[in-house]
N, C-alpha and C positions, 0 to 999 in steps of 0.2 A: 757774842763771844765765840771764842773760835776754837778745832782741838788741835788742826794741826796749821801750820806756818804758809804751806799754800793754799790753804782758804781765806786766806785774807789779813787784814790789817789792823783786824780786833774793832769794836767800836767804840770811836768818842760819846762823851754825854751830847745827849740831843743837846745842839745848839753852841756846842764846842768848837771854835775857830781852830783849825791845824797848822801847827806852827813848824811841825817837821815830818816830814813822809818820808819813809825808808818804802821804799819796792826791790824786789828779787839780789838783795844784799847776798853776797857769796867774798867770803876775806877766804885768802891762802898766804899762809906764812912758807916760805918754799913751795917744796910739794904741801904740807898739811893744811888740810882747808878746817879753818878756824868754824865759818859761820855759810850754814848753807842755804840761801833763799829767802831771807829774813825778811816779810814787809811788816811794817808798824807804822800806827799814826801816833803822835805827840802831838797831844792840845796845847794851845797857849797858855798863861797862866795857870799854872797847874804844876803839881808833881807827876810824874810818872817815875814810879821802881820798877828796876830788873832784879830778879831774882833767878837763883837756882844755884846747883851746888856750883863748888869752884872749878873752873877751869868747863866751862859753860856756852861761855863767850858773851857773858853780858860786858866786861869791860873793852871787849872787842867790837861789839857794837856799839856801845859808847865815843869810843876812837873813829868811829865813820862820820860822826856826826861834826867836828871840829879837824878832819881830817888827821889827826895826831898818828895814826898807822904809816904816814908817809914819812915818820920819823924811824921807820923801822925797817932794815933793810930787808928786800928779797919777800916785799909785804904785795900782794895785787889785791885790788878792790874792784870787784863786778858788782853792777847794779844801779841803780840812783838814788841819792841821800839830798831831797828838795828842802831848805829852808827856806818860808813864806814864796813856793813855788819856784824856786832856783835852784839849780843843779848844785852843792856846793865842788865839786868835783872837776865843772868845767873848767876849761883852763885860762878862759878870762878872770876865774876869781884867784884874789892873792889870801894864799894860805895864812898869811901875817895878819891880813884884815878881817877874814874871817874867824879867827881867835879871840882878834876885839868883839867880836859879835855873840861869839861862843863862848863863853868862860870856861874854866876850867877848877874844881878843886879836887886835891890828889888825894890817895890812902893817911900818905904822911904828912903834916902839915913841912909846908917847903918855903920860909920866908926867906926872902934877898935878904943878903949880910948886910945890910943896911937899916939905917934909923926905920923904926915905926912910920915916922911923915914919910921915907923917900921911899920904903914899900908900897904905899898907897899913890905915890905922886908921880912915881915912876910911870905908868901908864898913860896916866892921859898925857903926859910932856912927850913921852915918844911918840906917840901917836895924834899930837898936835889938838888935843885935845882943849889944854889949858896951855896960856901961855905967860902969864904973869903970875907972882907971888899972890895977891890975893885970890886971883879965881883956881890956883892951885888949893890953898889955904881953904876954899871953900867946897873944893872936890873933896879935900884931905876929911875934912871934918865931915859932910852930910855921909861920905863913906862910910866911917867908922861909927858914926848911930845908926846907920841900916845894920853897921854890922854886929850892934849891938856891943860894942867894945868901948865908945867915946869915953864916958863914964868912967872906963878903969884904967883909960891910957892918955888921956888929954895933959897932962902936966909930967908928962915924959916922954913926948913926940921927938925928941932927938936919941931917944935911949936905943940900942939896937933890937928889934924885930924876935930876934933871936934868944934875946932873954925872956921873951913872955912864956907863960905855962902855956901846955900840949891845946887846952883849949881855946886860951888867947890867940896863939899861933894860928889854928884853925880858921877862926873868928875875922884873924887878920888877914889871913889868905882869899876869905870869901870878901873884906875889903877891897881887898886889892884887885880882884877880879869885878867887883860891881863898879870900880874905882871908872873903869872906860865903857860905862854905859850899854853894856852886853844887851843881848836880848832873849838867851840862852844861856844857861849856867848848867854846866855836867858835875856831876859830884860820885867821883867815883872810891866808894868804900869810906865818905868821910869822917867818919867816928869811931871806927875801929881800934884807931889805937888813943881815944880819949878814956877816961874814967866814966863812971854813970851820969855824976853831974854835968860833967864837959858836956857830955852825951846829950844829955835831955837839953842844953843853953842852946844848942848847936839846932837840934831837932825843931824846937820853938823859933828858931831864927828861919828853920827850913820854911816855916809858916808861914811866917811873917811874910818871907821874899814871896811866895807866889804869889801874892797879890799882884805885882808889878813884873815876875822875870816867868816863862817858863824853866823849869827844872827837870832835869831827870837824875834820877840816883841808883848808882847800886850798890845794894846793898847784900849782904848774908846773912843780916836779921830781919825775920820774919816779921815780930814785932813790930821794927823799927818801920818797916815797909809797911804797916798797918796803920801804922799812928801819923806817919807824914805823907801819904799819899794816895790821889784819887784813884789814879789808872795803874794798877799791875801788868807787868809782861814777865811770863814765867819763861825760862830758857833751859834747854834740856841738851847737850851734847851737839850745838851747835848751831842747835834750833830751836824757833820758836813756838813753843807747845801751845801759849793760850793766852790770849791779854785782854783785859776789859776792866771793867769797874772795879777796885778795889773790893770792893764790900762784898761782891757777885763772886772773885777768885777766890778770895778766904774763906768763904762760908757754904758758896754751891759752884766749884769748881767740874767745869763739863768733859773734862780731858782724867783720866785714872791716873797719869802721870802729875799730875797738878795736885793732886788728892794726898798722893802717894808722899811726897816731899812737903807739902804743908805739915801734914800728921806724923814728920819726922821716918817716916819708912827709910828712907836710903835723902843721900847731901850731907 
């Protein structure tokens, strides 16, 4: 475990394959620099939460990962953000494909105006994934029981996306992102605006997926970052204060600022 941001990269569990390497991460939004120095590892399989209070830069290091900052104008990114040892940043990589690779789920749940089926089918058709009606029909479907949804949408897959509840919705967003075979799934803040039970379907589904996807999540419940996740990275005003074992940050936190914000002091 680490206290401050340029000591290191916080440690994986012995024997943890790393699926993404952040080294000396520095974002500026204009002049303001968001994020100063950042290394982290993210193990495979697995969750990793960011935590700390708002306006932090956990969702700005989230955005390095999937490159999503280069939608933002007047954004620079210094440093190297490696997935499975690749720069994603180089300029041989196409930011379209690495999206595929990277999922994404947002604060709010955000489904296309479209049927439940062309939510899901949408992606692998653009991206050549599937090309006929059956091997669509069978992306459509295995998506939706990883996403835990099948069950309570299978006999209204023409119906629109957009009439399901906040946590179908959500449910169906993480469909639609497992839909093109990711290998990485970001989930930034994605419960927030669920109820408690949305909350906990959602949490449980978080579970379920590591088995097969690395995750990283951020979150502003402590809690929630307890109950879904191995590896914590705590973030302090731009920096990263301290990341390691979950169980090791919540319970014997080595950094006063880690202490401070667990035990509700200030965030």
């Amino acid at each position: 475990m680490i206290h401050q941001s340029d000591e290191g990269p916080g440690p994986a569990t012995p024997g943890d394959a790393i699926k993404i390497r952040a080294r000396g991460i520095n974002v500026f939004y204009g002049a303001k620099q968001a994020l100063f120095d950042v290394s982290l590892d993210v193990p495979e399989k697995s969750v990793t939460a960011l935590i700390g209070p708002s306006g932090c830069g956990k969702s700005t290091f989230l955005r390095c990962i999937n490159r999503m900052n280069d939608t933002i104008a007047g954004t620079r990114v210094e440093g190297r953000v490696e997935l499975d040892g690749e720069d994603v940043n180089d300029r041989s990589i196409d930011p379209v494909v690495l999206r595929a690779r990277v999922g994404m789920v947002f604060q709010k749940p955000n489904p296309f105006p479209k049927t439940i089926y062309e939510n899901v089918a949408y992606g692998p058709r653009i991206h050549g994934i599937a090309t006929t009606k059956p091997e669509l029909d069978a992306i459509v479907e295995k998506s939706l029981k990883r996403a835990g949804l099948w069950s309570e949408v299978a006999d209204r897959l023409q119906q629109p996306g957009t009439g399901l509840s906040g946590g179908q919705q959500q449910r169906l967003v993480i469909a639609r992102a497992i839909a093109v075979s990711p290998e990485v799934i970001l989930m930034d803040e994605p419960c927030s605006a669920l109820d408690p039970i949305a909350t906990a379907r959602i949490e449980e589904l978080i579970d379920e997926l590591r088995n097969q996807y690395c995750i990283v999540i951020v979150t502003h419940s402590m809690a929630q970052a307890a109950r879904v996740s191995q590896k914590t990275a705590f973030f302090h005003m731009g920096k990263l204060v301290e990341a390691g074992a979950t169980g090791d940050i919540f319970t014997n936190p080595r950094d006063g600022r880690t202490q401070d914000y667990i035990t509700g002091r200030f965030g």
